[in-house]
MARGU-803102 format. One record per residue (C-alpha): residue in one letter; x, z, y; residue number from 1. Coordinates in steps of 0.02 Angstrom, whole numbers, plus 50000, padded with zeros to 5 digits. Each point is the difference from the previous one (the first is absolute). Example, Ala and Ser with C-alpha at 12.3 -4.5 7.8 and 13.67 -1.06 7.14 Angstrom:
% MARGU-803102
+---------+-------+-------+-------+-----+
: residuo :     x :     z :     y : num :
+---------+-------+-------+-------+-----+
:       a : 50615 : 50390 : 49775 :   1 :
:       s : 50069 : 49967 : 50172 :   2 :
+---------+-------+-------+-------+-----+
//
This chain:
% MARGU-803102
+---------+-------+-------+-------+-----+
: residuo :     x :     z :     y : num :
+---------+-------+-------+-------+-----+
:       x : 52724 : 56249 : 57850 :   1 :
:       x : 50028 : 49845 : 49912 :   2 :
:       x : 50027 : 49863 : 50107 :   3 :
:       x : 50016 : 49847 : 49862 :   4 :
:       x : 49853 : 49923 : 49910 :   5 :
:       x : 49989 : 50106 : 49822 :   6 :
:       x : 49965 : 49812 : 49929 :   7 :
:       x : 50165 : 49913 : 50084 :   8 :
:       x : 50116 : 50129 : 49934 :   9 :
:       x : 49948 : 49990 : 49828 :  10 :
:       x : 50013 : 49811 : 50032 :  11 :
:       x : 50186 : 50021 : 50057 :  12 :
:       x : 50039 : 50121 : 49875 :  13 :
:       x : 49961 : 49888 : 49836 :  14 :
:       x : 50093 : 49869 : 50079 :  15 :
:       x : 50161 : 50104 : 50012 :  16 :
:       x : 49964 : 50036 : 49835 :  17 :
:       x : 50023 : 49840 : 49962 :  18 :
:       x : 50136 : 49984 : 50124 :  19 :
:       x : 50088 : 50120 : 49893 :  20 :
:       x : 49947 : 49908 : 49843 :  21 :
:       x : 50093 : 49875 : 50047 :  22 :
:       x : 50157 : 50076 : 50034 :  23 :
:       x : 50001 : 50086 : 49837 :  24 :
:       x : 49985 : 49832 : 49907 :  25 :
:       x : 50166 : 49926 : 50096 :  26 :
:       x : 50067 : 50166 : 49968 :  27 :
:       x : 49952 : 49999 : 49815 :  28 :
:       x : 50065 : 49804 : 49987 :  29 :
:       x : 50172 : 50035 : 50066 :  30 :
:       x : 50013 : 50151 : 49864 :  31 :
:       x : 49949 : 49896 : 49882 :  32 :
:       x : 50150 : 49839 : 50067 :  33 :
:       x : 50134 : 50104 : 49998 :  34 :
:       x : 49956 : 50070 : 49808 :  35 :
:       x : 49982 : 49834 : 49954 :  36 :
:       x : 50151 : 49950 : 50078 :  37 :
:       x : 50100 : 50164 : 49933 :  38 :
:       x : 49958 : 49937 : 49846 :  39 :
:       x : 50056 : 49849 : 49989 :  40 :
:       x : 50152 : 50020 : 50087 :  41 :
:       x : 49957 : 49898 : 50156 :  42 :
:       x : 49995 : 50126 : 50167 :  43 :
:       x : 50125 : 49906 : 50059 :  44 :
:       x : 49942 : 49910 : 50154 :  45 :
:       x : 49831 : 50079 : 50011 :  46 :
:       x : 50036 : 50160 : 50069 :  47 :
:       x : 49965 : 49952 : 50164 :  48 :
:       x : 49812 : 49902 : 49943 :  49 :
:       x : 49964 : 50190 : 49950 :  50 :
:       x : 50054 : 50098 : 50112 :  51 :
:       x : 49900 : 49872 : 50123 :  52 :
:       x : 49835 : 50056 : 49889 :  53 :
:       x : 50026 : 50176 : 49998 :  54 :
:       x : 50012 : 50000 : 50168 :  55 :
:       x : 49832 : 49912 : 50043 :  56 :
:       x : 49903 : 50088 : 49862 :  57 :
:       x : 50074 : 50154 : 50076 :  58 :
:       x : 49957 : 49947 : 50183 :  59 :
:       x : 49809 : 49953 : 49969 :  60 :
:       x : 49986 : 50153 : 49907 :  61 :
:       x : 50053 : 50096 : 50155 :  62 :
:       x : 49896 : 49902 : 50089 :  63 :
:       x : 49836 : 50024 : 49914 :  64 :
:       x : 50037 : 50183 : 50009 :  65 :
:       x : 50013 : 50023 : 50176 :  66 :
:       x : 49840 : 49896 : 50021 :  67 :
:       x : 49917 : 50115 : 49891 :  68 :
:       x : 50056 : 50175 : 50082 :  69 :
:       x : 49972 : 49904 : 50179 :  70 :
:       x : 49838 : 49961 : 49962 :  71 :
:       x : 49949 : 50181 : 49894 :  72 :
:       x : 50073 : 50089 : 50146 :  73 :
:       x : 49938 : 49877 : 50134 :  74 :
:       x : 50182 : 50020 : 50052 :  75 :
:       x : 50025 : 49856 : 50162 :  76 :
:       x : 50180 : 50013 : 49964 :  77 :
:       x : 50004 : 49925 : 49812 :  78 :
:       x : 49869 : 49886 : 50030 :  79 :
:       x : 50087 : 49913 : 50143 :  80 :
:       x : 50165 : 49995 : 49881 :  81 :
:       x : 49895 : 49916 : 49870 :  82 :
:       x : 49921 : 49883 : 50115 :  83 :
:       x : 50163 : 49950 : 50056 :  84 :
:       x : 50065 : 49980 : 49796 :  85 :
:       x : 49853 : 49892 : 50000 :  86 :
:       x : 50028 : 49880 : 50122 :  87 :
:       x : 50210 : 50001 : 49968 :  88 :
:       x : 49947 : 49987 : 49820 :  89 :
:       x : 49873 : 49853 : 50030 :  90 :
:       x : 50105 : 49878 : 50085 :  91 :
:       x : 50155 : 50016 : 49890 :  92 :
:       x : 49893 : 49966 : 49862 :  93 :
:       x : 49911 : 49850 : 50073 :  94 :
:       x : 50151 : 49919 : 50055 :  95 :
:       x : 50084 : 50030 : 49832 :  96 :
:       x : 49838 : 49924 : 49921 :  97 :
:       x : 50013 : 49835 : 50136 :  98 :
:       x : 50195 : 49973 : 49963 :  99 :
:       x : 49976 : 50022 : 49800 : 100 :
:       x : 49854 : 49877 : 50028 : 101 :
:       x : 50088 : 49889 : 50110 : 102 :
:       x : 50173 : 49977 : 49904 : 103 :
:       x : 49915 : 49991 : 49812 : 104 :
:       x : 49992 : 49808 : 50017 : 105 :
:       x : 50207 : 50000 : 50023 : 106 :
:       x : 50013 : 50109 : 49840 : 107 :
:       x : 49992 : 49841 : 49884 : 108 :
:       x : 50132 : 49877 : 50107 : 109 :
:       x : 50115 : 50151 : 50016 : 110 :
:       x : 50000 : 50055 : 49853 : 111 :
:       x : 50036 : 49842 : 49917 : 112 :
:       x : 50145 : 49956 : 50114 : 113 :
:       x : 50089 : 50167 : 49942 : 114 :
:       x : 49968 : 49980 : 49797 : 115 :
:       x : 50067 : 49811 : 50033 : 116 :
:       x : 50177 : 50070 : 50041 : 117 :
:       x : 50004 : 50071 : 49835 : 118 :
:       x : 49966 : 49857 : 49888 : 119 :
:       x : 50091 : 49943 : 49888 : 120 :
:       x : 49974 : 50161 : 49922 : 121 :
:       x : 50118 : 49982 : 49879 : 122 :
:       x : 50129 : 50003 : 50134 : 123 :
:       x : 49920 : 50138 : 50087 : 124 :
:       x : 50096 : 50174 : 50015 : 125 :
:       x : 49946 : 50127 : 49858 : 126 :
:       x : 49863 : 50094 : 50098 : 127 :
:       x : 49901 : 49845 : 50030 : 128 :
:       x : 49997 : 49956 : 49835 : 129 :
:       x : 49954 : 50158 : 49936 : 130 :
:       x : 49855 : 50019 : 50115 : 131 :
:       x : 49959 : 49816 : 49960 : 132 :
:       x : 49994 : 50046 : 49792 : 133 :
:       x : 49900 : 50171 : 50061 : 134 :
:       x : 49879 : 49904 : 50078 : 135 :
:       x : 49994 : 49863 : 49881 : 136 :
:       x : 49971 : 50119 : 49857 : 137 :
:       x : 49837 : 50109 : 50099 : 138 :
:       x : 49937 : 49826 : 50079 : 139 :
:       x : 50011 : 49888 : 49844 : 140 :
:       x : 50065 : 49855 : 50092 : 141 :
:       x : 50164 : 49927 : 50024 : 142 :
:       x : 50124 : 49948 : 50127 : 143 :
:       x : 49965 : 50025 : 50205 : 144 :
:       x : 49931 : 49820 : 50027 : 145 :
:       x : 50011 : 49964 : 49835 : 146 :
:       x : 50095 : 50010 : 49846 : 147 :
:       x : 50138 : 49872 : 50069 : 148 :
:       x : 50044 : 50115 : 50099 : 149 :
:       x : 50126 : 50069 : 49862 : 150 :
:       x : 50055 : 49810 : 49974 : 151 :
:       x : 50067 : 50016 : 49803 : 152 :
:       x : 50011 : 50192 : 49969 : 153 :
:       x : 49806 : 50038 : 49983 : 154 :
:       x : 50009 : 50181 : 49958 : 155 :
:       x : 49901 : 50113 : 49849 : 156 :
:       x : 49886 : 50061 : 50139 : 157 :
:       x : 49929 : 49812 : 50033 : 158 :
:       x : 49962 : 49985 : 49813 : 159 :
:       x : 49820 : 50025 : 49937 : 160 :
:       x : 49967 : 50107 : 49827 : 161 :
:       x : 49868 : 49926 : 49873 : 162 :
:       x : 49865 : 50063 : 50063 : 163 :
:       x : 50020 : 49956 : 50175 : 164 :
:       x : 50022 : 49809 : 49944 : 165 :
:       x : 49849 : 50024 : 49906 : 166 :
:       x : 49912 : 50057 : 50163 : 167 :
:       x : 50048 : 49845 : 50092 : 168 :
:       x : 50119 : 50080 : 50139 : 169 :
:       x : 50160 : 49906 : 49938 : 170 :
:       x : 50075 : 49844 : 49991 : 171 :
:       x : 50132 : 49887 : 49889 : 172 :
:       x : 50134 : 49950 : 50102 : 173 :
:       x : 50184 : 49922 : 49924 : 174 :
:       x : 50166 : 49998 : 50066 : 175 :
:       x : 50164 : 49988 : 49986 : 176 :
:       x : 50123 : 50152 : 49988 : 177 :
:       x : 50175 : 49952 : 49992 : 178 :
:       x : 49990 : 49884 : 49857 : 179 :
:       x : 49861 : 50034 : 49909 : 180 :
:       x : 49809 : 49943 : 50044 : 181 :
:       x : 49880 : 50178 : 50000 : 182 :
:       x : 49807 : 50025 : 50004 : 183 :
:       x : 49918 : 50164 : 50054 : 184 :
:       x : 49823 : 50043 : 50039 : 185 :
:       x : 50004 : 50085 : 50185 : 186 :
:       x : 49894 : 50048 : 50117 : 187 :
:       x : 49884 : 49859 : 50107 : 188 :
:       x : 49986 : 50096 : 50131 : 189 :
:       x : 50147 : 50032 : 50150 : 190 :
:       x : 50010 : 50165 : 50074 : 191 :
:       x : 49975 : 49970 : 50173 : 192 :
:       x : 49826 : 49961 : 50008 : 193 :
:       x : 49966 : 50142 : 49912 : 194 :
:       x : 50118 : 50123 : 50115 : 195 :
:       x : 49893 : 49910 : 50165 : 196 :
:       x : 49852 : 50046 : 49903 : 197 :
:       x : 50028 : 50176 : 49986 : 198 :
:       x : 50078 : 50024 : 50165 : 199 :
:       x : 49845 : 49922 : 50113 : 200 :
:       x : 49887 : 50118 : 49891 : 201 :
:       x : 50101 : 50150 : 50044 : 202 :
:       x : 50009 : 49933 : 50184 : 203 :
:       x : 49825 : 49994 : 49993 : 204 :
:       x : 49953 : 50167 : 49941 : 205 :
:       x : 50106 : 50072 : 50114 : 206 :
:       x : 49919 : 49897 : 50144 : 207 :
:       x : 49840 : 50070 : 49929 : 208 :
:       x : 50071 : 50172 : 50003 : 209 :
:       x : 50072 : 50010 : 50174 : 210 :
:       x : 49831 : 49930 : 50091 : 211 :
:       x : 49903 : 50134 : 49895 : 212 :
:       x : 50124 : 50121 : 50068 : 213 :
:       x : 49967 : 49951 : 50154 : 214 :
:       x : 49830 : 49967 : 50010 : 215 :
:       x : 49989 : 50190 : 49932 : 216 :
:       x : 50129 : 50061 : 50150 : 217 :
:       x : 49857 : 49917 : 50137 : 218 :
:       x : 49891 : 50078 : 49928 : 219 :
:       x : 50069 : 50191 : 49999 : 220 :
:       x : 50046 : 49935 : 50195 : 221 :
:       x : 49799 : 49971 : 50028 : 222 :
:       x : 49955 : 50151 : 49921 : 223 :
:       x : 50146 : 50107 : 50084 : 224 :
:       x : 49940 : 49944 : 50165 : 225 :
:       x : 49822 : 50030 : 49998 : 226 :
:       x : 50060 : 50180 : 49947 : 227 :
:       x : 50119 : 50018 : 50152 : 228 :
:       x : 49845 : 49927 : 50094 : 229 :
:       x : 49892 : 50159 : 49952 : 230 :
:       x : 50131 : 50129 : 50027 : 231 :
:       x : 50027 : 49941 : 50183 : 232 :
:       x : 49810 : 49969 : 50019 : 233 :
:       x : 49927 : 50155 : 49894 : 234 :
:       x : 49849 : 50014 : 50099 : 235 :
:       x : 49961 : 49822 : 50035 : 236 :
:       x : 49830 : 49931 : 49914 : 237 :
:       x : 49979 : 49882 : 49870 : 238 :
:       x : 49945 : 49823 : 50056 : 239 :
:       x : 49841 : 49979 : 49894 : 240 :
:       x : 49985 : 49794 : 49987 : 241 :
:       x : 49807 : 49972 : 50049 : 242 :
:       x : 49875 : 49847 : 49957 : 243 :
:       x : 49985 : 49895 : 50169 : 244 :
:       x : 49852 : 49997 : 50070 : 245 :
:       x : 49972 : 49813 : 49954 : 246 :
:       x : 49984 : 50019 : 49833 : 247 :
:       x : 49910 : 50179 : 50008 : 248 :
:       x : 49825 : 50013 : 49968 : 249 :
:       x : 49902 : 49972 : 50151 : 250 :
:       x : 49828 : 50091 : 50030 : 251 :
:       x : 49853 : 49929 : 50035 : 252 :
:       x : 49953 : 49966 : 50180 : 253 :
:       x : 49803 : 50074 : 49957 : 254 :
:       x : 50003 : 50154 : 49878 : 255 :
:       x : 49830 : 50084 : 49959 : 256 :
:       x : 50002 : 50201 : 50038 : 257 :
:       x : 49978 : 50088 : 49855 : 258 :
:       x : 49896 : 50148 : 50101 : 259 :
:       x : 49912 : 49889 : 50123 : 260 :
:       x : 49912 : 50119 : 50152 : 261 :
:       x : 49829 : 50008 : 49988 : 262 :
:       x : 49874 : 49860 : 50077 : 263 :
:       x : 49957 : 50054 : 50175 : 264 :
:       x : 49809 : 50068 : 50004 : 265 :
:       x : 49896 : 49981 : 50134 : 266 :
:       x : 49934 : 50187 : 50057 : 267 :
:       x : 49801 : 49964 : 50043 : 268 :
:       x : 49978 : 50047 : 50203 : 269 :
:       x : 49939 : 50186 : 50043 : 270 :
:       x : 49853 : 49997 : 50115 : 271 :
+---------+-------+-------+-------+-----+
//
């Protein structure tokens, strides 16, 4: 005898469908970081960032299967471990979501105070200036704060082709280099704003992400529970919501019978 509504377990089955949806796509986006990072040479340092998504696509994939089979089997035992997932899941992703949210406004001062320790950039160890020419080259702008920052030695990466002067993203500027005067076309633009730019939109769509992830976990946890509710109470009716009586039809107070009884005759006397 089935003792779950036919209608909520088809309910709870799409959405660990989904549920496992979703952990395919981290899944599928960590396979497709560390090719991307195999080929170009740069797995240093990020081994741990994919291990960290393997392991959650992994996890909610688990997950969604166990709410499945608890639910197909109307196992108690699996759907209490899910429920439980649910709510662990639920808070660590709301707080996550509240300290992103709360900390994204000290990205920007942060941020800035770090890149200042670098400048001048032309004194800068070789690293930093090879990530500063890197970024300079994908970002089309020049210098951190701007392209003082490399006092006299402007590099080749700050300086504009033809057709980028002709698109108005470049500047003239002149100065001196040892003893001769030099002009260049380079980039308007500094590189920081564009780096804060990029890095409050990613902070963003993660913030997005994580309260979608968890709005989705309270919701398995609502569903979950009304299932646990029906196992333990298989034989408990349905509360049927009814119309009060205020705003029911009332009937009238005089109704006319459709078979009224027949007029009362008179018999004439016997004598």
């Amino acid at each position: 005898m089935n003792q779950v509504n036919t209608c909520l377990k088809r309910i709870f089955t799409i959405f660990n469908i989904f549920f496992a949806i979703v952990g395919g796509t981290i899944i599928g986006l960590a396979l497709l970081s560390q090719v991307y990072t195999n080929i170009n040479g740069n797995l240093e340092g990020r081994t741990t960032s994919l291990l960290l998504l393997y392991i959650v696509g992994g996890i909610t994939m688990i997950i969604a299967i166990l709410g499945a089979y608890g639910a197909h089997k109307e196992n108690r035992g699996c759907m209490i471990a899910f429920l439980v997932c649910m709510v662990i899941g639920s808070l660590m992703l709301l707080r996550a979501g509240i300290v992103l949210s709360t900390n994204r406004s000290q990205l920007e001062p942060t941020l800035k105070e770090k890149l200042e320790l670098l400048v001048p950039l032309n004194q800068a160890t070789q690293e930093a200036q090879d990530m500063a020419n890197n970024l300079q080259k994908l970002a089309q702008c020049c210098g951190l704060f701007s392209y003082e920052d490399w006092r006299t030695d402007i590099p080749d990466s700050c300086v504009c082709n033809d057709e980028e002067v002709m698109e108005d993203l470049c500047h003239t500027v002149t100065y001196r280099s040892i003893m001769l005067t030099e002009t260049k076309n380079i980039y308007t633009e500094p590189c920081f704003p564009i780096i804060i730019h990029y890095l409050l939109l990613i902070i963003d769509i993660m913030v997005g992400i994580i309260f979608s992830l968890a709005t989705l976990a309270l919701l398995g946890l609502a569903l979950s529970s009304l299932i646990i509710h029906q196992m333990r109470h298989p034989n408990r009716a349905t509360v049927v919501l009814s119309v009060p009586a205020i705003f029911a039809p009332s009937m009238p107070k005089y109704q006319e019978l459709q078979n009224p009884p027949p007029k009362y005759q008179e018999s004439p006397p016997h004598y």
